[in-house]
MARBA-3410 file (N, C-alpha, C, O; in Angstrom, 1 decimal):
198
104.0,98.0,104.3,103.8,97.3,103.0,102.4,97.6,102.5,101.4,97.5,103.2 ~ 102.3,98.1,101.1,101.1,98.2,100.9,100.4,97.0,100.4,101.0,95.9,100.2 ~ 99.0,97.2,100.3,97.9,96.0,100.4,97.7,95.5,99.0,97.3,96.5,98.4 ~ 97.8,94.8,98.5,97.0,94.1,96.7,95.7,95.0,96.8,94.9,95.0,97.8 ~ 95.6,95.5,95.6,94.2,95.8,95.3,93.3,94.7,95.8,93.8,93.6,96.1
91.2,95.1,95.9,90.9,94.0,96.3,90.3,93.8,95.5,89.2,93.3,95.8 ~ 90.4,94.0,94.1,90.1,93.1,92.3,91.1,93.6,91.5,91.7,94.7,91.4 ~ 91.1,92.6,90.9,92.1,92.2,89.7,91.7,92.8,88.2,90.6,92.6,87.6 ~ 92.6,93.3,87.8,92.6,92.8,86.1,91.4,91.8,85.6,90.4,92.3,85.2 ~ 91.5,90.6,85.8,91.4,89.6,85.6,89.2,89.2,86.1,88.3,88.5,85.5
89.0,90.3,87.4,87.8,90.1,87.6,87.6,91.4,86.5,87.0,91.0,85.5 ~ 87.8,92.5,86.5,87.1,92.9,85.2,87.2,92.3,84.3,86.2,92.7,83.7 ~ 87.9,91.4,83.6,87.2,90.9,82.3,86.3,90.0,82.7,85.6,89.7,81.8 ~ 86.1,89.6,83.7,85.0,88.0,84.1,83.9,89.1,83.9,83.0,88.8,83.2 ~ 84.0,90.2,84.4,82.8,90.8,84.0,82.2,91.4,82.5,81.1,91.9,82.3
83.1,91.3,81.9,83.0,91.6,80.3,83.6,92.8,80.0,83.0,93.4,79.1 ~ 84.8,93.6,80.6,85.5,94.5,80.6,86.5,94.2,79.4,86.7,93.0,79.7 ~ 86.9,94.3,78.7,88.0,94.1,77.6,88.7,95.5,78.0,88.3,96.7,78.0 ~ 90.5,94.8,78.6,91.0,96.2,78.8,92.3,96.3,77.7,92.9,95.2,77.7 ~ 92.5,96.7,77.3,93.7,96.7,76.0,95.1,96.9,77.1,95.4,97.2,78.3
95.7,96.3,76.0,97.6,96.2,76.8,97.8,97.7,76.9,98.9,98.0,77.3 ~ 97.1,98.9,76.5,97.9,100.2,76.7,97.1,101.0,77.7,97.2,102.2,78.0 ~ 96.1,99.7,78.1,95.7,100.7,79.0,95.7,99.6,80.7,94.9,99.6,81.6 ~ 96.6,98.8,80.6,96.7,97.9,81.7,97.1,98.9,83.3,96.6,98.7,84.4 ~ 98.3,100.1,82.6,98.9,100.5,84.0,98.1,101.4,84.3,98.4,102.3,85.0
97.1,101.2,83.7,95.9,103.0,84.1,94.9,102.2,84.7,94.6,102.8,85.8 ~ 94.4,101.3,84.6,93.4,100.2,85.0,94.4,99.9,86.5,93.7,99.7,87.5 ~ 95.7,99.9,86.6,96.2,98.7,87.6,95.8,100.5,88.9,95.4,100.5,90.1 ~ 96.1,101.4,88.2,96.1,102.8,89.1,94.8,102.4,89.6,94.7,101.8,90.7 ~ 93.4,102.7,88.7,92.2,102.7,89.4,92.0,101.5,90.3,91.4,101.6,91.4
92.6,100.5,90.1,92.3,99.3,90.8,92.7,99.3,92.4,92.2,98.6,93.3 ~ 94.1,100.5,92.6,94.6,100.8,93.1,93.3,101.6,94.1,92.6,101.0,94.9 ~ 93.3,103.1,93.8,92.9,104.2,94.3,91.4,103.5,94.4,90.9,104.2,95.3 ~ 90.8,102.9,94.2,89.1,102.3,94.0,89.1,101.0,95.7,88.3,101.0,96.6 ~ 90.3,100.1,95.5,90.2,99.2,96.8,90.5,100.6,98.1,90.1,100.5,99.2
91.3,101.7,97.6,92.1,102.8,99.2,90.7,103.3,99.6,90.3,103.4,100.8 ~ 89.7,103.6,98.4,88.3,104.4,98.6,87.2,103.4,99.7,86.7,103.8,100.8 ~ 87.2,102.0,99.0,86.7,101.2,99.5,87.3,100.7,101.1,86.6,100.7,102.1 ~ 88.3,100.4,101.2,88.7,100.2,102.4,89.0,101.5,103.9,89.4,101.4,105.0 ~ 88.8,102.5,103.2,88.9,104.1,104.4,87.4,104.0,104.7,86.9,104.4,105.7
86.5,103.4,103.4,85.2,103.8,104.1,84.7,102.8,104.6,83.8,103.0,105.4 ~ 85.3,101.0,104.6,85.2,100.6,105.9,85.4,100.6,107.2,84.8,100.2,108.2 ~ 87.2,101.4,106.8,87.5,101.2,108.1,89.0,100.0,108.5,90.0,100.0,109.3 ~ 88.7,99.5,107.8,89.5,98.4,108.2,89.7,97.8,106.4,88.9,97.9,105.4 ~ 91.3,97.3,106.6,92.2,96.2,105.0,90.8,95.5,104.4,90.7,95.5,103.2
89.8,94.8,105.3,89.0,94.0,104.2,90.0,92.5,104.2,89.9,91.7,105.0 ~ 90.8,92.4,103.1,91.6,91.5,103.3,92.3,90.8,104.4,92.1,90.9,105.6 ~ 93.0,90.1,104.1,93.8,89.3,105.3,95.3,90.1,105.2,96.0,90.1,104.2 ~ 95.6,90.7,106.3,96.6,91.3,106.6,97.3,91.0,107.9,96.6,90.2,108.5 ~ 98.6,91.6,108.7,99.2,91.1,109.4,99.1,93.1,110.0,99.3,94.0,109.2
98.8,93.3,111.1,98.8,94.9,111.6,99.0,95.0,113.0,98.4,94.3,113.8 ~ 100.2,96.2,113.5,100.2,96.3,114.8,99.5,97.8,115.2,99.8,99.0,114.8 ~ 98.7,97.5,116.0,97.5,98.3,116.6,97.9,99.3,117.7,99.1,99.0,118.0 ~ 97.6,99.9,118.1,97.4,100.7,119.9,96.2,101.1,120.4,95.5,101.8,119.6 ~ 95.9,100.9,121.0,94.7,100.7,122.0,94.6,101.0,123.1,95.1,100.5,124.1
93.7,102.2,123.0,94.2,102.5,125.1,93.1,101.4,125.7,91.9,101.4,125.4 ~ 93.6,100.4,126.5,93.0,99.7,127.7,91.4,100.3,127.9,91.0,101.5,128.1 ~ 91.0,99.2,127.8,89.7,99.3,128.3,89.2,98.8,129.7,90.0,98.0,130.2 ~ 88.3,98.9,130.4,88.0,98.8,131.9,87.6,96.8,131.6,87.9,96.7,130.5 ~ 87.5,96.3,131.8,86.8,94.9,132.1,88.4,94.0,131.3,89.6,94.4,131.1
87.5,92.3,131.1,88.9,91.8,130.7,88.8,92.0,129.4,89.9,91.8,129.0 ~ 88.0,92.3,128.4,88.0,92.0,126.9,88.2,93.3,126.6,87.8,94.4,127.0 ~ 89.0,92.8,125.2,89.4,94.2,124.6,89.2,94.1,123.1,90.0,93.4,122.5 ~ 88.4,94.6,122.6,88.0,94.1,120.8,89.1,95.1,120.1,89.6,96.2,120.3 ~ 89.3,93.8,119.2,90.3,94.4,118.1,89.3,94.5,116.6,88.5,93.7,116.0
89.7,96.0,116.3,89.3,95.8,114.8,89.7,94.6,113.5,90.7,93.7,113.5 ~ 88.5,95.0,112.5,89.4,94.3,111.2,88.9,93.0,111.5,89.7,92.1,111.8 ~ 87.3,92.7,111.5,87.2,91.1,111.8,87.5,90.8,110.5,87.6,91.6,109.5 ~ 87.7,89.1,110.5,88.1,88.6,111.5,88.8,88.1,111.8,89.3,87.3,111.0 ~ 89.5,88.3,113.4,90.8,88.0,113.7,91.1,86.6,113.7,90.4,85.7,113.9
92.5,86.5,113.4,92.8,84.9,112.9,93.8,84.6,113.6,94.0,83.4,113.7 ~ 94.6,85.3,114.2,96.0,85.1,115.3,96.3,86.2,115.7,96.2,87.3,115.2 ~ 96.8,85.9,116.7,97.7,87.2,117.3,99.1,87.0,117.9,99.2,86.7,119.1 ~ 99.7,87.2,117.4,101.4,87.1,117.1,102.4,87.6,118.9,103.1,87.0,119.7 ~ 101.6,89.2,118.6,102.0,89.9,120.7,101.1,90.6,121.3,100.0,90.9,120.9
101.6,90.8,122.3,100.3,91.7,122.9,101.2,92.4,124.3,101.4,91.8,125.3 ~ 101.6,93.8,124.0,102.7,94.6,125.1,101.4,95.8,126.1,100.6,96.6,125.6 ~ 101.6,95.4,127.2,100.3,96.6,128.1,101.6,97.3,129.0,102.3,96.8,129.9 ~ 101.6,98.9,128.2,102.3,99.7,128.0,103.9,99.4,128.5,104.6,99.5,129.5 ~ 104.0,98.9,127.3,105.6,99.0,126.9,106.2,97.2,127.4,107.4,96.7,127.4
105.2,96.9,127.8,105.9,95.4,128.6,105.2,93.9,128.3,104.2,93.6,128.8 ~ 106.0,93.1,127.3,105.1,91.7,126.6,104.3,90.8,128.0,104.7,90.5,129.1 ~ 103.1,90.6,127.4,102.0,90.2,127.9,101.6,88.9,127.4,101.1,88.9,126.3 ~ 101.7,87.6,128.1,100.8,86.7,127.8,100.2,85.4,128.4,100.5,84.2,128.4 ~ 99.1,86.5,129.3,98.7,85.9,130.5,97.1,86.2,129.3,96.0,86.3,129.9
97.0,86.3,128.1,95.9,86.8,127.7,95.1,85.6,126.9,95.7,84.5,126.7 ~ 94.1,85.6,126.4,93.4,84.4,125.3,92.2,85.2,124.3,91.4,86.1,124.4 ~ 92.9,84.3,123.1,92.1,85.3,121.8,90.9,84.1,121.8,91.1,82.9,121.5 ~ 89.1,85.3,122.5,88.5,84.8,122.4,86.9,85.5,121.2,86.2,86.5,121.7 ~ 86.7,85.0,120.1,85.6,85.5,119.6,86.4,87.4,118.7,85.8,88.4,118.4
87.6,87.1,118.4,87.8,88.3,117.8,88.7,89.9,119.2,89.1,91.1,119.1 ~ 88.4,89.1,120.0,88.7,90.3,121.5,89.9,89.3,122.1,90.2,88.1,121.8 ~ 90.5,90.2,122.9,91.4,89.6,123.6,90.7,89.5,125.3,89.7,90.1,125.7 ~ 91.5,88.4,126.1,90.3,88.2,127.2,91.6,88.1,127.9,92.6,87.6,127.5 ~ 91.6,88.8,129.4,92.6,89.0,129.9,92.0,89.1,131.7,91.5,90.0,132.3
92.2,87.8,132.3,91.8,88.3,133.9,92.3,89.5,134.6,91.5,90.2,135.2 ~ 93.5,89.8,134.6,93.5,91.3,135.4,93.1,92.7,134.3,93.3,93.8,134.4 ~ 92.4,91.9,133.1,91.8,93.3,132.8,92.8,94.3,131.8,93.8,93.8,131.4 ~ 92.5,95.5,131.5,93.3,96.0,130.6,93.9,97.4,131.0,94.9,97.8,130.4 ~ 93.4,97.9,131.6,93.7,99.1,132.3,95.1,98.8,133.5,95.5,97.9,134.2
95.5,100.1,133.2,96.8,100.2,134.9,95.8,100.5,136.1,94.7,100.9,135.8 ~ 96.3,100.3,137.3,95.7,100.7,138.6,96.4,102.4,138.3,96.0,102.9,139.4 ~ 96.9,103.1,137.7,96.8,104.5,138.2,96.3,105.1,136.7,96.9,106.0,136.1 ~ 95.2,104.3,136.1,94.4,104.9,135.2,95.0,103.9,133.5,95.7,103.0,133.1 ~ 94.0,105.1,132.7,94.6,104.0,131.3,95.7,104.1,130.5,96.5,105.0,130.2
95.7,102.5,130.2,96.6,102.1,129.9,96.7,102.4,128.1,95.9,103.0,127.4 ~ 98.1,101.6,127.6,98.1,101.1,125.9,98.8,100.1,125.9,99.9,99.8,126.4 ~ 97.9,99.2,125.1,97.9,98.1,124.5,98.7,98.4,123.1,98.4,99.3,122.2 ~ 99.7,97.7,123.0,99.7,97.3,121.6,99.7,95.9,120.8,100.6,95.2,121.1 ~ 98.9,95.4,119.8,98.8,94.2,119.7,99.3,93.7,118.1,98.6,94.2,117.1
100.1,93.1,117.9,100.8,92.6,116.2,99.6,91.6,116.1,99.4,91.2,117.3 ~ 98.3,91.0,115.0,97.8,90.0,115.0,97.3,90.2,113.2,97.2,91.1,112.4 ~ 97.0,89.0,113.0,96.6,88.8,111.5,94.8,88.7,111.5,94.2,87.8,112.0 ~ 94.2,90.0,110.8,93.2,89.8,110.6,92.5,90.2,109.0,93.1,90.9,108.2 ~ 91.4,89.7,109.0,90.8,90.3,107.8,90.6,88.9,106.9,91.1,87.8,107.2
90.0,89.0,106.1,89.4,87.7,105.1,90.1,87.5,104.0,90.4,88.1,103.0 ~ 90.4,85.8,104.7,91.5,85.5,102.9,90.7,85.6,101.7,91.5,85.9,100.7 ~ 89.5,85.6,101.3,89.4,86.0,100.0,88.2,86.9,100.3,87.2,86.6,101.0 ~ 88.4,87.8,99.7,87.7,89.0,99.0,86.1,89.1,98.9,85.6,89.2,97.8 ~ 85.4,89.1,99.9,84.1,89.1,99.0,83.9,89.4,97.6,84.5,90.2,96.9
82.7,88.7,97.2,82.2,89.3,95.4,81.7,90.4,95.4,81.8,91.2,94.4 ~ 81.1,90.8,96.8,80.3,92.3,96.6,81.2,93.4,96.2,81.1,94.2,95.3 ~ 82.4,93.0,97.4,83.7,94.0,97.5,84.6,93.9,95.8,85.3,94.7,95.3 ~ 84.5,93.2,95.5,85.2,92.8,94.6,84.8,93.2,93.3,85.5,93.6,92.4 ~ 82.8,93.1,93.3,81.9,93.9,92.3,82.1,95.4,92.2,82.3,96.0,91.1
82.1,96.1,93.5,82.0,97.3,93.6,83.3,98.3,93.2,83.3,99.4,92.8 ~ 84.7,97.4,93.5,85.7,98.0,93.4,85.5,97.8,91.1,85.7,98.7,90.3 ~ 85.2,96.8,90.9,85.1,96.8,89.4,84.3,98.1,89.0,84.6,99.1,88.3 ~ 83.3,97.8,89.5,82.3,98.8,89.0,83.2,100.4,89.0,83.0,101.1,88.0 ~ 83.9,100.9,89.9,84.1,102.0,89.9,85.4,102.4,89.1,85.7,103.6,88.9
86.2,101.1,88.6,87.1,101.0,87.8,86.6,101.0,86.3,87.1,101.6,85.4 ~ 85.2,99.9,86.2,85.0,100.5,84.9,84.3,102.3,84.5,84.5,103.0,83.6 ~ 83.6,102.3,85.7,83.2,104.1,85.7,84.2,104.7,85.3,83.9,105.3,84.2 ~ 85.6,105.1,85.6,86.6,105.8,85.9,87.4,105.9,84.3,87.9,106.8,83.7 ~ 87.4,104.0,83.9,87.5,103.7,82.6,86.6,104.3,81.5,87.2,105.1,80.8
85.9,104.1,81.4,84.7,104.6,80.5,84.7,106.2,80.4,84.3,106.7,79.3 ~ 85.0,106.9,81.3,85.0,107.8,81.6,86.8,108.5,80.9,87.0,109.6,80.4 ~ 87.6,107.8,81.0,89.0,108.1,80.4,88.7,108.0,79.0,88.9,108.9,78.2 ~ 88.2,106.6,78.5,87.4,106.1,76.9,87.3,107.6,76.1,88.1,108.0,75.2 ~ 85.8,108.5,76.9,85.4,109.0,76.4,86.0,110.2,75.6,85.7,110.7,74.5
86.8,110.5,76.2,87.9,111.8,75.3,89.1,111.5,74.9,89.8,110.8,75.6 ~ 89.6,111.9,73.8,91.0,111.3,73.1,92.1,111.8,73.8,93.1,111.2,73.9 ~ 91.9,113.0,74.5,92.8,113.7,75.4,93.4,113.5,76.5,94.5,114.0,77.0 ~ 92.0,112.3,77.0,92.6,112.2,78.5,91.6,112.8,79.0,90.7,112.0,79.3 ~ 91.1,114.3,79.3,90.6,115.0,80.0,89.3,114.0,80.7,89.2,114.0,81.9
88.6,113.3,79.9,87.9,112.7,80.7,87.9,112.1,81.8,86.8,111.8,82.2 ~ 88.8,111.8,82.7,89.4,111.3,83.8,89.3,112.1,84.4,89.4,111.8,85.6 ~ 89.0,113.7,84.0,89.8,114.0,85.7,88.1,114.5,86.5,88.2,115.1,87.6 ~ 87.0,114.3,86.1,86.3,114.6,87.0,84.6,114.4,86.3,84.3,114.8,85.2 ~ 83.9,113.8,86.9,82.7,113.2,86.2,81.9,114.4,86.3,81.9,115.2,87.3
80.9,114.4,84.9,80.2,115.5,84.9,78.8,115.9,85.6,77.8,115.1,85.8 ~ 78.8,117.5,86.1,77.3,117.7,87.3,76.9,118.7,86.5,77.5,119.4,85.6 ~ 75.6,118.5,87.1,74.4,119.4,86.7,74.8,120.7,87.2,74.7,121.0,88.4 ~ 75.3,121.8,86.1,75.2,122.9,87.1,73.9,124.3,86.4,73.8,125.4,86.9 ~ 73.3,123.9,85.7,72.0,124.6,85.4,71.0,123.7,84.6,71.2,122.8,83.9
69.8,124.3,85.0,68.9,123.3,84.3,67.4,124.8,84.1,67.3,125.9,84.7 ~ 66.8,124.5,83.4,65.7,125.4,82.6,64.5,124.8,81.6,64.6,124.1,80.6 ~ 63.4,125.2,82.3,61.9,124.3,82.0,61.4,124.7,80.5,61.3,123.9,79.5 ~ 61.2,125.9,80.4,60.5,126.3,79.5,61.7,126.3,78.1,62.7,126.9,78.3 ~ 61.5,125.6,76.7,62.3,124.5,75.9,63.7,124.4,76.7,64.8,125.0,76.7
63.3,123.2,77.4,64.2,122.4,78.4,65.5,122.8,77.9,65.7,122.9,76.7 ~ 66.7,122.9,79.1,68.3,122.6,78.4,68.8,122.4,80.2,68.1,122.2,81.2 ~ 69.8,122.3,80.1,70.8,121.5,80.7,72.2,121.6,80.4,72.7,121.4,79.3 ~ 72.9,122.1,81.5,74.2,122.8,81.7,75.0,121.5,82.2,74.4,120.8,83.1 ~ 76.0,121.1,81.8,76.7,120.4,82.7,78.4,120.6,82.6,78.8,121.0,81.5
79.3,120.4,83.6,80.3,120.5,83.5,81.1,120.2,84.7,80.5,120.1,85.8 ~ 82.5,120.0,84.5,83.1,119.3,85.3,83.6,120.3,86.3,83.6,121.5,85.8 ~ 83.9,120.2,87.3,83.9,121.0,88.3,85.3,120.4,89.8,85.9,121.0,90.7 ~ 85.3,118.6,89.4,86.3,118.1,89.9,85.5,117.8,91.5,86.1,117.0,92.3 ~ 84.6,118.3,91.8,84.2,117.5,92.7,83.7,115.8,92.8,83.7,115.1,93.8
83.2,115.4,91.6,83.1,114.3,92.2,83.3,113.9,90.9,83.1,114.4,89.8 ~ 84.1,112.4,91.3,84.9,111.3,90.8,84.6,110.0,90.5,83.6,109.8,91.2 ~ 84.8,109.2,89.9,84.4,107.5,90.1,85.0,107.4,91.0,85.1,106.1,91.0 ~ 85.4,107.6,91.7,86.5,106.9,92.6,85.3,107.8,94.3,85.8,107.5,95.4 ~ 84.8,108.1,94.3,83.9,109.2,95.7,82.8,108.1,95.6,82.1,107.9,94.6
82.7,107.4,96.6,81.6,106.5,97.1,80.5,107.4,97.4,80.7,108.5,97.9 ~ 79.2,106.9,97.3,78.1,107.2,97.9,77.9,107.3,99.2,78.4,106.4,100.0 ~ 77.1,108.4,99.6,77.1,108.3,101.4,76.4,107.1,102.1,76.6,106.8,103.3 ~ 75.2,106.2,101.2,75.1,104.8,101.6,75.9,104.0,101.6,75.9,103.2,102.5 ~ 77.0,103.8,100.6,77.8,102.9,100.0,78.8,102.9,101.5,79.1,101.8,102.1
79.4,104.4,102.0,80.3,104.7,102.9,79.6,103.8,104.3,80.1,102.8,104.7 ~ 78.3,104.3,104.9,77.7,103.7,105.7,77.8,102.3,105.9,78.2,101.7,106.9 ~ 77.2,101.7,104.6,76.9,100.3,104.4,78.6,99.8,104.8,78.7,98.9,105.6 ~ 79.4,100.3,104.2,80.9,99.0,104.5,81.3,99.5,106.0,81.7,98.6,106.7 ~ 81.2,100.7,106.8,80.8,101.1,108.3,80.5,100.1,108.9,81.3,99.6,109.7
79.2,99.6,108.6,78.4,99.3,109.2,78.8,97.5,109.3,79.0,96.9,110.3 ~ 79.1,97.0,107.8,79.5,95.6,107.9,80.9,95.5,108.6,81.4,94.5,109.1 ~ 81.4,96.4,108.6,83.1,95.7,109.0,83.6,96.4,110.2,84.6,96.0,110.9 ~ 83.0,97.2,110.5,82.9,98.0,111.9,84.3,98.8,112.0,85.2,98.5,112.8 ~ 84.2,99.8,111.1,85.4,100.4,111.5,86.6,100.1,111.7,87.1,99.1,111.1
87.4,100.9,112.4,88.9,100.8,113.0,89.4,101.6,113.5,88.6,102.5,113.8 ~ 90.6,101.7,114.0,91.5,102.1,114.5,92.5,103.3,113.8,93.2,103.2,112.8 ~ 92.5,104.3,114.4,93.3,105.6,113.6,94.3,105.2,113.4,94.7,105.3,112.3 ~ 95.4,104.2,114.6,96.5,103.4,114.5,96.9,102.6,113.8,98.1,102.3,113.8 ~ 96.0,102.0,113.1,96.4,101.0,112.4,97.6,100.7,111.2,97.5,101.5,110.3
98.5,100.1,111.1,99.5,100.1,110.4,99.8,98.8,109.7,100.4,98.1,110.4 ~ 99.7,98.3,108.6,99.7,96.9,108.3,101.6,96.4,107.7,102.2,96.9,106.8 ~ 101.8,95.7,108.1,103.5,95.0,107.6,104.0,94.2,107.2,105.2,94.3,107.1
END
């Protein structure tokens, strides 16, 4: 099941966005492709979602699940067989015999609901912001063409200054910054290649 964008219609005009009725299903796209940008470079939905995981076993009793923060956990199967001798403690699963097999490692798989019922404002600002970029950017030409790729510097010249620019399709409103990537890294701690949300 796919995820709700993580802003609305509704927060770009809070922010002084006026989007016209003919351009709602173009706006509802970026709103779209702008939360997929934002949430690959966390790592993890952001939101509150319901996701079954795999996890190869780790050595001791705790086993951290991505996607803080965890709010329930529905099962928990240590390779192929339901498990619930375990306790969801601090976001990790805590398990006395541990998470590994005695003839090496194991897989975990765990169904549990994690992620934040509402939205931060940061997340919520940033996904706007790249929506009005993308917008503003479609505005500018009657054609359309403006969309498909924001313009770079590809020559520049000192002596009576000029300045080349042109689109080239590498980079997008929609291509985060390599701090921007780091920074949501860094707060939400990644994830899981497995991850599948339902």
């Amino acid at each position: 099941m796919a995820l709700d964008p993580l802003a609305a219609v509704a927060d770009l005009e809070a922010r002084g966005l006026t989007v016209e009725a003919s351009e709602t299903a173009l706006v509802e796209t970026y709103l779209d492709v702008a939360s997929t940008a934002v949430r690959e470079a966390a790592g993890v939905p952001i939101s509150q979602t319901t996701s079954t995981i795999t996890l190869e076993g780790e050595e001791g009793q705790r086993l951290t699940l991505p996607g803080l923060p965890v709010v329930s956990v529905a099962s928990v199967e240590l390779d192929g067989e339901p498990l619930t001798d375990w306790r969801l403690r601090t976001g990790r699963l805590w398990r006395a015999a541990g998470w590994t097999a005695c003839d090496g490692p194991s897989e975990v798989e765990v169904t549990y609901t994690h992620g934040m019922a509402v939205v931060p404002a940061d997340i919520v600002d940033l996904v706007c912001r790249m929506v009005a970029a993308a917008l503003k950017s479609a505005r500018a030409e009657e054609d359309g063409t403006g969309i498909a790729a924001d313009r770079v510097v590809t020559s520049e010249r000192l002596g009576d200054w000029a300045v080349t620019y042109a689109s080239d399709g590498r980079l997008t409103e929609m291509d985060l910054p390599q701090h921007w990537r780091e920074r949501l890294a860094a707060r939400f701690g990644g994830g899981v290649s497995s991850l599948r949300s339902r």
